[in-house]
N, C-alpha and C positions, 0 to 999 in steps of 0.2 A: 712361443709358437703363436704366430697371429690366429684369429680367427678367421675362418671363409665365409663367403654370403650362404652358404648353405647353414652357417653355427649360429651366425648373427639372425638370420628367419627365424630356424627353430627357437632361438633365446626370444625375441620377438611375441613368438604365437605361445609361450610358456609364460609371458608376461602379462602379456593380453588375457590369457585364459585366467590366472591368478587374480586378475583385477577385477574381470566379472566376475569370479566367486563372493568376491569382499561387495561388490554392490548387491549382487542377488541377495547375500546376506542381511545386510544392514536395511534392503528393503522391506525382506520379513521382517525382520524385527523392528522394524517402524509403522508395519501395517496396523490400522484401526480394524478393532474386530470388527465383522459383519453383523454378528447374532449374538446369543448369548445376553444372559441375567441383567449384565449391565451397560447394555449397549445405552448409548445416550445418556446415561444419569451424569448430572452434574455433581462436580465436586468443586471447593474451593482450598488451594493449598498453602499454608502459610509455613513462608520458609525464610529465609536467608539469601542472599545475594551470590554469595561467592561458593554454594555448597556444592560439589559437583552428584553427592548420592541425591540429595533432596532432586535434583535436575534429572537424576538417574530415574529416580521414584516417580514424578509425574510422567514419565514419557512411557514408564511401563503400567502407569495407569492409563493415558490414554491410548494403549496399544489392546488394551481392553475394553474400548469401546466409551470410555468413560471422557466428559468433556470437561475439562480441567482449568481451573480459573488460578495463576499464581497471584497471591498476593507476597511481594517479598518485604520483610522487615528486619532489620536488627535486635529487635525485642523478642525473642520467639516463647523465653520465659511469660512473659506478659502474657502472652496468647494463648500460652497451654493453660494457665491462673485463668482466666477467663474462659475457657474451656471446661475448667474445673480436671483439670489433669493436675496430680498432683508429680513432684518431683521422682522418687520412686520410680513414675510410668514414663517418663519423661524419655524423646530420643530426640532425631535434629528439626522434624517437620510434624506438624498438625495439619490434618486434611477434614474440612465438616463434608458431609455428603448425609444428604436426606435427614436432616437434625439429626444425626449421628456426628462424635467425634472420634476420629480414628489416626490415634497418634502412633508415628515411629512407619517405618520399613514395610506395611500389612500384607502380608500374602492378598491376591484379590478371592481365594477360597473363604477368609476369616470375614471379609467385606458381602461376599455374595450372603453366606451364612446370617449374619446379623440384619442387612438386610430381609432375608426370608422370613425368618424368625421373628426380629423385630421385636426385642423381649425390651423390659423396661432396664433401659439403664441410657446412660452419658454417652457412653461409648465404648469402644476398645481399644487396647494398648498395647504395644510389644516394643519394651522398652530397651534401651541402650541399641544401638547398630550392629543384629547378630551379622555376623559372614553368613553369606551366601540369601540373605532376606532381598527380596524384590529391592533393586538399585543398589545394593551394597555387592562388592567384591567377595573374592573368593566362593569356597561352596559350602552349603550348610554341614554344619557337622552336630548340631544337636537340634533338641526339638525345641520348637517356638513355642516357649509359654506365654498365650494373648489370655491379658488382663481385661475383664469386666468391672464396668469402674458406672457407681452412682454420680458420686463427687468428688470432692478432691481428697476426701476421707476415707473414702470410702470401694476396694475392689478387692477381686475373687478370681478365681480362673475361670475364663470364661472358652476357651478351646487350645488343646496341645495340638499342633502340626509339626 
């Protein structure tokens, strides 16, 4: 049975409306926050070339207000050793922000927190790539144990989320 110009309109303005949902969306969630803890702090993120979550992870850092410097490398071990991450804490991206080091996926709650706090340590950790962590796929299904780490010897729990 063909279509009439009354099927093909309606198919049309169902099309068209479908399409702004997907821009309105993808516009929110590319907005720079306004306010908020960490509006403007710089961060520098050392990652990989071809990663798509590391890619995933700075764009939801700077959807948080945060100004985001990539550095990409194929060494990324080297840089968390230099970081003083040790293997253990280790995921696919090291980010420093504010002589802080803050490796792996971070909720920006575990980031605001250390910042506030400011307690004596290296940094923080949430290692391996859980599902559903800031850039990573699917949804969380367990709680984020972030690591407090001196050196490369040396970490502790430093917050469950």
């Amino acid at each position: 049975m063909p279509i009439n110009f009354r099927q093909t309109k309606l198919l049309a303005v169902m099309v068209l409306a479908i399409a702004a949902t997907f821009i309105i969306i993808t516009v929110n969630n590319n907005r720079v926050a306004d306010n908020g803890p960490l509006k403007e702090k710089a961060a520098v993120v050392y990652r990989s070339a071809g990663c798509g979550c590391c890619a995933n992870y700075v764009g939801y850092l700077k959807r948080a207000g945060i100004q985001v410097e990539e550095k990409l490398t194929e060494d990324i071990p080297a840089i968390r050793k230099q970081f003083g991450v040790s293997d253990g804490l280790s995921s696919c991206h090291t980010t420093l922000i504010e002589n802080y080091t803050v490796e792996g996926h971070m909720p920006i709650e575990a980031i605001e927190k250390l910042l506030a706090e400011r307690p004596n340590l290296a940094g923080i950790a949430l290692p391996l790539m859980p599902a559903g962590s800031p850039g990573m796929p699917g949804r969380k299904t367990e709680t984020f144990n972030i690591a407090g780490f001196s050196d490369i010897s040396s970490s502790s729990l430093y917050l469950s989320l």
